[in-house]
C-alpha positions as CSV (number, residue, x, y, z in Angstrom):
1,X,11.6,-11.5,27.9
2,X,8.6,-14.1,28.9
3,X,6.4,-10.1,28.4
4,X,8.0,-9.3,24.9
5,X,7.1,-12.7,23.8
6,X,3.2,-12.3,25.0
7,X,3.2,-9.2,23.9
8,X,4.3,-10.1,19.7
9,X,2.3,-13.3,20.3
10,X,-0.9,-11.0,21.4
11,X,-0.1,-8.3,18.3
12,X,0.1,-11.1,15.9
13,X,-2.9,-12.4,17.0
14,X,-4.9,-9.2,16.3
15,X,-3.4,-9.0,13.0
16,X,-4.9,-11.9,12.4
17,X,-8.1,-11.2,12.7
18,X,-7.7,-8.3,10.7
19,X,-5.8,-10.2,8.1
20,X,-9.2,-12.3,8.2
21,X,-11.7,-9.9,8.0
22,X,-9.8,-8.0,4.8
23,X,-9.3,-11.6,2.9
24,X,-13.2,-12.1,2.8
25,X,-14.0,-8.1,1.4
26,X,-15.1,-8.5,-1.9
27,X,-12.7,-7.8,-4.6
28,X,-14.9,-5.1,-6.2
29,X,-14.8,-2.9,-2.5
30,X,-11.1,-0.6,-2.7
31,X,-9.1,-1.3,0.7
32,X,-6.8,1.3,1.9
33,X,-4.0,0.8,4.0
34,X,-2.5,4.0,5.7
35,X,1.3,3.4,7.0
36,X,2.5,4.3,9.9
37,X,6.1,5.0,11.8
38,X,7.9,1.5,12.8
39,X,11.0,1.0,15.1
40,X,11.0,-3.0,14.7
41,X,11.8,-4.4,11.9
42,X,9.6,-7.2,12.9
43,X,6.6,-5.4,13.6
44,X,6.8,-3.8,10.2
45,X,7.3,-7.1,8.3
46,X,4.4,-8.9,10.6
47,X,2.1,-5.7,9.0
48,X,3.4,-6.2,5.4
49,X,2.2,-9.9,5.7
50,X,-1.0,-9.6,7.7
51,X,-2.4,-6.6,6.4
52,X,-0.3,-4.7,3.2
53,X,-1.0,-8.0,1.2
54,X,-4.8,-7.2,1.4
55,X,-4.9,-3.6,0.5
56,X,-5.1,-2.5,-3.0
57,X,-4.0,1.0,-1.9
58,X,-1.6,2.4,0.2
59,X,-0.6,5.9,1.7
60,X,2.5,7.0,3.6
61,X,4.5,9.8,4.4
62,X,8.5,10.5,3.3
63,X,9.7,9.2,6.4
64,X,7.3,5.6,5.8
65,X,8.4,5.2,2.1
66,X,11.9,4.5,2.1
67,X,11.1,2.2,5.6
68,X,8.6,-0.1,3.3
69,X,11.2,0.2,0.6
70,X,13.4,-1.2,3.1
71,X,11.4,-4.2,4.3
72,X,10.3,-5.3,1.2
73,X,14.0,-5.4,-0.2
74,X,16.4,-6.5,2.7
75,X,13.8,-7.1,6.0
76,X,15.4,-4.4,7.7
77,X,14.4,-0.6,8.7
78,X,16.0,2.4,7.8
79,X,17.4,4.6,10.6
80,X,17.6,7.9,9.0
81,X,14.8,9.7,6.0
82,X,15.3,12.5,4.3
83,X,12.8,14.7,5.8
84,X,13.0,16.8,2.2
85,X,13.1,14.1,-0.2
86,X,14.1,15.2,-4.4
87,X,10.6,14.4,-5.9
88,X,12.7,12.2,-8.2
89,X,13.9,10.4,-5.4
90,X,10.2,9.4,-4.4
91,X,8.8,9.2,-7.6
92,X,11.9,5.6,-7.8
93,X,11.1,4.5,-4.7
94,X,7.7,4.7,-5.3
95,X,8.1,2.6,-8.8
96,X,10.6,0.1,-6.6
97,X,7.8,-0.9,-3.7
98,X,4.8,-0.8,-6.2
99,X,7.0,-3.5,-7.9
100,X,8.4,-5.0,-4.5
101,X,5.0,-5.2,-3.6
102,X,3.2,-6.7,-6.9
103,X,5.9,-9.2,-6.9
104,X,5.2,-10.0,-2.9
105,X,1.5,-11.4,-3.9
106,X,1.9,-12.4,-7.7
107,X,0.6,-15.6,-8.0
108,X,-1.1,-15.9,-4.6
109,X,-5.0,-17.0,-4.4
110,X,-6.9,-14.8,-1.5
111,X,-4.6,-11.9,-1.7
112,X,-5.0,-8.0,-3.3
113,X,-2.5,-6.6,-6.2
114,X,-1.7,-3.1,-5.4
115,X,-3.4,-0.5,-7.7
116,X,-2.4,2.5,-5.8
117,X,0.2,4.6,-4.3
118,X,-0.2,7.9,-2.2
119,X,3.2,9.6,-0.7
120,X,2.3,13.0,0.5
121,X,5.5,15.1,2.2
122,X,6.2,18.4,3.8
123,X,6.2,19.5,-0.2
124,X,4.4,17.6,-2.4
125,X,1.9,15.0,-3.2
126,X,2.9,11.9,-5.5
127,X,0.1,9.3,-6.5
128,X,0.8,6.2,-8.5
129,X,-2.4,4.3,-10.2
130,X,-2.9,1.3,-12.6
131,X,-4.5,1.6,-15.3
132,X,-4.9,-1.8,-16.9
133,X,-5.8,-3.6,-13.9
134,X,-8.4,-6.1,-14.8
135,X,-8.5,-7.5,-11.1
136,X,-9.8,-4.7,-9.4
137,X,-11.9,-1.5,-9.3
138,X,-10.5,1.1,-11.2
139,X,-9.3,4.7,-9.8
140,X,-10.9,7.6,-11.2
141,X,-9.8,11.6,-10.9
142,X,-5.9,11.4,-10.0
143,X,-5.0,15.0,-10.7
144,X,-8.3,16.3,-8.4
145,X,-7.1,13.8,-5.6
146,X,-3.6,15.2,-5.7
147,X,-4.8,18.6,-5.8
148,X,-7.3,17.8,-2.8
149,X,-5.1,16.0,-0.7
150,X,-2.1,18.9,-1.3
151,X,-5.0,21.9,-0.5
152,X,-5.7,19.6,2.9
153,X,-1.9,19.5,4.2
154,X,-2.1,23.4,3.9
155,X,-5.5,23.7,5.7
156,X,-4.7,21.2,8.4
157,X,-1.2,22.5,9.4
158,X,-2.5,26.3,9.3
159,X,-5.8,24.7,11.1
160,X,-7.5,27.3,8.5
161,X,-11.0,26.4,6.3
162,X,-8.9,27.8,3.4
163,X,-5.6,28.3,2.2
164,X,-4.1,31.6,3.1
165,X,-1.5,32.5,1.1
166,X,0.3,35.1,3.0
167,X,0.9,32.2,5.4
168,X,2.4,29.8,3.0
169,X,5.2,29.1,0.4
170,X,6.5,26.6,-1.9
171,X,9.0,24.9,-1.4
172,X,9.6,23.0,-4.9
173,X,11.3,24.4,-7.3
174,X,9.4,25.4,-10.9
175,X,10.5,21.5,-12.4
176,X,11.5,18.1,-11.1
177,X,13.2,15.4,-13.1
178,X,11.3,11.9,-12.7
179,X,14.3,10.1,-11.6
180,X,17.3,10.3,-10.2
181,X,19.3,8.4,-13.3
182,X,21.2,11.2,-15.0
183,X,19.1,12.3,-18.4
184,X,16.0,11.7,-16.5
185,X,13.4,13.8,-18.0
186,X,12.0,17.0,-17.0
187,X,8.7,17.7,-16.2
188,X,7.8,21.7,-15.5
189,X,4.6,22.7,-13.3
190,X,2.5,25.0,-15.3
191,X,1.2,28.5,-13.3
192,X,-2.2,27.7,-14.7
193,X,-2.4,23.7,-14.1
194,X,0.4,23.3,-11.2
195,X,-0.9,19.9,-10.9
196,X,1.5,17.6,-13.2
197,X,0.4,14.4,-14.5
198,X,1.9,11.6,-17.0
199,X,1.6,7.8,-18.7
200,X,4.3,5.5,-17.5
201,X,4.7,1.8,-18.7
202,X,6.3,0.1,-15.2
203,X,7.7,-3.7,-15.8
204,X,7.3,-3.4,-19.7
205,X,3.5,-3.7,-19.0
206,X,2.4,-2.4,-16.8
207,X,0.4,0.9,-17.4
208,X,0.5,3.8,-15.0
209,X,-0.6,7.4,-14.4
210,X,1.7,9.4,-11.8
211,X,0.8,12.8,-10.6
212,X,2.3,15.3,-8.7
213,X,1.5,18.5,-7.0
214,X,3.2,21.0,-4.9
215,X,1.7,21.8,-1.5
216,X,1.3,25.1,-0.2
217,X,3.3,25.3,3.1
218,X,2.5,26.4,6.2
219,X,4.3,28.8,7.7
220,X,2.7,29.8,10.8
221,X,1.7,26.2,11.8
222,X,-0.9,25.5,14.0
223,X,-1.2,21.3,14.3
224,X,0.0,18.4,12.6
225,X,-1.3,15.6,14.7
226,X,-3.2,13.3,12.3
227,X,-2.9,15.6,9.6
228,X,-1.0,12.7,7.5
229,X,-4.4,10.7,8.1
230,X,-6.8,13.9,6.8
231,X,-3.8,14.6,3.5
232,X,-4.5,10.6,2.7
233,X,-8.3,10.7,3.2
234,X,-9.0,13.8,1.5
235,X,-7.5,12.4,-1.8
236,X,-8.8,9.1,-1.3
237,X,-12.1,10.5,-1.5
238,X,-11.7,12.1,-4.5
239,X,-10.8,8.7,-6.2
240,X,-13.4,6.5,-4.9
């Protein structure tokens, strides 16, 4: 037990430092955070107030969403993702932690309002931005980052410079409603602009632009170590 303890005690103190060095980066200078899989519910909460609370963008996977979800609401982790989330599905939980997490720093001096929100899955790309954000550097070119960062997770998993098509397929279908509630509306990709973007007022004032795009599977797949770190880079770029 006397280990366990050193051991949080050592990890907090690292988090520290890096909860230090982020707090003095100028406001004007994006900071991206890229999530990662968590089994303790206190290792994930000690990285949501060391290190999330500094980053004015942050990228995650379908099995990391609905864990931060978790966290912010109830300070628990979820046991079980779906490992083919509904895009409507996402696209809520994405609108619950952006709001989870705006209402996590509002009013604090020293800390970063979140401006950004990447989910990429197995299927699709999602990316949340603010648009009226006075406080922070804007974020410029959503529907090529989508696009970019939905062209990588094809090109990484087939470990291919290009996308092959014959060793690929979609796996959304041709629409997706953007939420779960029944009536939700509809939103069709379009053959010749299968990247799908929108306006959306979050909070009552809060002015967003949400993109989607489908992702070009791999079939015949060749790696998928730190592919989830190339997806988020790639369409972080793009935006920058």
């Amino acid at each position: 037990m006397t280990a366990v303890r050193d051991d949080a005690g050592q990890q907090q103190q690292r988090l520290d430092v890096v909860a230090d060095i982020l707090s003095r980066v100028p406001l004007r200078t994006h900071v991206h955070f890229e999530m990662a899989s968590f089994s303790q519910a206190e290792s994930l909460q000690d990285i949501v107030n060391s290190v999330v609370r500094y980053a004015d963008s942050i990228g995650m996977n379908e099995q990391e969403l609905p864990n931060l979800l978790s966290i912010l609401s109830n300070g628990s982790i979820t046991t079980v993702a779906d490992a083919y989330p509904r895009v409507a599905t996402t696209l809520d939980q994405m609108r619950r932690v952006f709001l989870l997490l705006r209402k996590l720093t509002e009013g604090v001096v020293g800390v970063r309002r979140v401006t950004r929100l990447h989910v990429h899955t197995l299927a699709f790309q999602a990316v949340f931005i603010v648009e009226n954000d006075d406080t922070s550097p804007s974020w410029k070119n959503i529907g090529s980052a989508a696009a970019q960062a939905s062209l990588t997770a094809s090109r990484c998993t087939c470990g291919n410079d290009g996308v092959t098509v014959s060793q690929s397929r979609l796996l959304l279908d041709d629409s997706f409603s953007l939420g779960i509630e029944h009536g939700s509306h509809r939103m069709r990709f379009e053959p010749e602009q299968p990247v799908t973007y929108w306006d959306e007022v979050i909070d009552g004032q809060i002015k967003m632009k949400i993109c989607v795009a489908p992702v070009l599977v791999c079939t015949d797949v060749v790696q998928t170590v730190g592919c989830g770190d190339n997806i988020s880079s790639a369409g972080l770029l793009i935006q920058l």
